[in-house]
C-alpha positions in Angstrom: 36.3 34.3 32.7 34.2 37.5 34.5 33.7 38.9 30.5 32.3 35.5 29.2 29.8 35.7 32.4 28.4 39.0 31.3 28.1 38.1 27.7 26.1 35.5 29.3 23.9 37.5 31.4 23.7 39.8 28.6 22.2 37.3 26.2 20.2 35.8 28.7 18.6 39.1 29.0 18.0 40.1 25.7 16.3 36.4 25.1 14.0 37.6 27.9 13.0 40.8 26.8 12.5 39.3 23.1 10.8 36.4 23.8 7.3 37.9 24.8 7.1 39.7 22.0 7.8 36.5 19.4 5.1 34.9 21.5 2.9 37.1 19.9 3.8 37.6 16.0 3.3 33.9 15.8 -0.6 34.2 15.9 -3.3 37.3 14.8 -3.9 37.6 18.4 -3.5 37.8 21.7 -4.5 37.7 25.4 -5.7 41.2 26.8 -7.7 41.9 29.8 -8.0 38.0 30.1 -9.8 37.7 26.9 -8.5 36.8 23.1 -8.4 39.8 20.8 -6.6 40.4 17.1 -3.6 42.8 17.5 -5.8 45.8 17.6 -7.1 45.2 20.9 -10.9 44.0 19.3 -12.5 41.2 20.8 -12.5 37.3 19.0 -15.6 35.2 19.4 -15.9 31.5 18.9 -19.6 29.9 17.7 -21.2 27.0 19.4 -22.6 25.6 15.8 -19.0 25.1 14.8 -17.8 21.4 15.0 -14.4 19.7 13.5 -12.9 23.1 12.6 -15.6 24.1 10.1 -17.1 27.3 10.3 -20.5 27.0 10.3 -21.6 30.7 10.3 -21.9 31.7 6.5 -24.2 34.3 4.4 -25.7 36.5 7.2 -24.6 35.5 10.0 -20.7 36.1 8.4 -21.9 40.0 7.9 -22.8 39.9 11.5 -20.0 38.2 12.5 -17.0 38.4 10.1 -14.4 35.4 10.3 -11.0 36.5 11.1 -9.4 35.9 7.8 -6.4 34.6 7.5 -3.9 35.6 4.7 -2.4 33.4 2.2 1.3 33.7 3.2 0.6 32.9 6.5 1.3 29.7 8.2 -0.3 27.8 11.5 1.7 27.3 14.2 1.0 25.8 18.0 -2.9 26.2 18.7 -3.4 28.5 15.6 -4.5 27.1 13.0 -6.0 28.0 9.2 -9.8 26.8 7.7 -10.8 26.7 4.8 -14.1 28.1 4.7 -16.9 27.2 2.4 -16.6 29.8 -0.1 -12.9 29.0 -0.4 -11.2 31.8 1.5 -9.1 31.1 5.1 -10.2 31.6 8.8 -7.9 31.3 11.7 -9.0 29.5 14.1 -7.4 28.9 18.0 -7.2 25.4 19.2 -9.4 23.9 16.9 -12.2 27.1 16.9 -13.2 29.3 14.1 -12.7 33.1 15.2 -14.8 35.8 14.4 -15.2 39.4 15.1 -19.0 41.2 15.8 -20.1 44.0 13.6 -21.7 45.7 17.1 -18.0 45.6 18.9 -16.8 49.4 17.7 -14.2 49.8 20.0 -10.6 47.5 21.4 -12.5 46.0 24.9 -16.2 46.4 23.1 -17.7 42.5 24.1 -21.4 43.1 22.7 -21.4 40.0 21.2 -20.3 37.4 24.2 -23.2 35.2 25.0 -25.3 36.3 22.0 -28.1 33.6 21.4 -26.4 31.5 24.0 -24.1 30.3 20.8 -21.5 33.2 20.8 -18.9 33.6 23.6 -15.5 35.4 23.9 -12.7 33.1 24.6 -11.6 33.6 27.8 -7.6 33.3 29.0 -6.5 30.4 26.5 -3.0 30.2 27.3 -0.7 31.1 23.9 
């Protein structure tokens, strides 16, 4: 009976220590220094203009602020999701918002973008 308690614990441990990082490779993201950023450590940016999980930032304003594109093998799951853009390729997109990157952010932590124009803003702490 004491060896099938410490399998037990031991399992229970190892679910521990691999459960945080399956959290993670179920999104492009992730929660760093309160603050949602792609694997890399660079920050995410949603866009007030975008309603109904449409991006509405296209031409221009897409070489300022690149989508986060999403490839075609992967698959939503939980808040992430996957748009469609207009010109056909894929976006993700957390809890319903389009994410982007800014061309001005050169560095992981870089936030030059948050509360551009009063329309762009990090997202702060969602909870994965």
């Amino acid at each position: 009976m004491k060896h099938i308690a410490q399998s037990w614990k031991a399992l229970i441990v190892t679910v521990a220590l691999t459960l945080p990082t399956m959290a993670f490779a179920a999104g492009p993201g992730m929660v760093k220094d309160g603050m949602l950023t792609d694997h890399k450590g660079m920050t995410l940016y949603t866009f007030d203009n975008d309603t109904g999980g449409k991006s509405a930032c296209t031409g221009q304003c897409a070489e300022n602020w690149p989508p986060l594109k999403a490839p075609a093998d992967e698959k939503a799951e939980g808040k992430w999701t996957i748009i469609q853009r207009d010109d056909g390729t894929m976006q993700w997109a957390f809890d319903g918002k389009p994410l982007y990157y800014f061309v001005q952010d050169k560095k992981p932590g870089d936030m030059t973008g948050d509360k551009k124009m009063d329309k762009w803003h990090v997202l702060q702490g969602p909870k994965m």
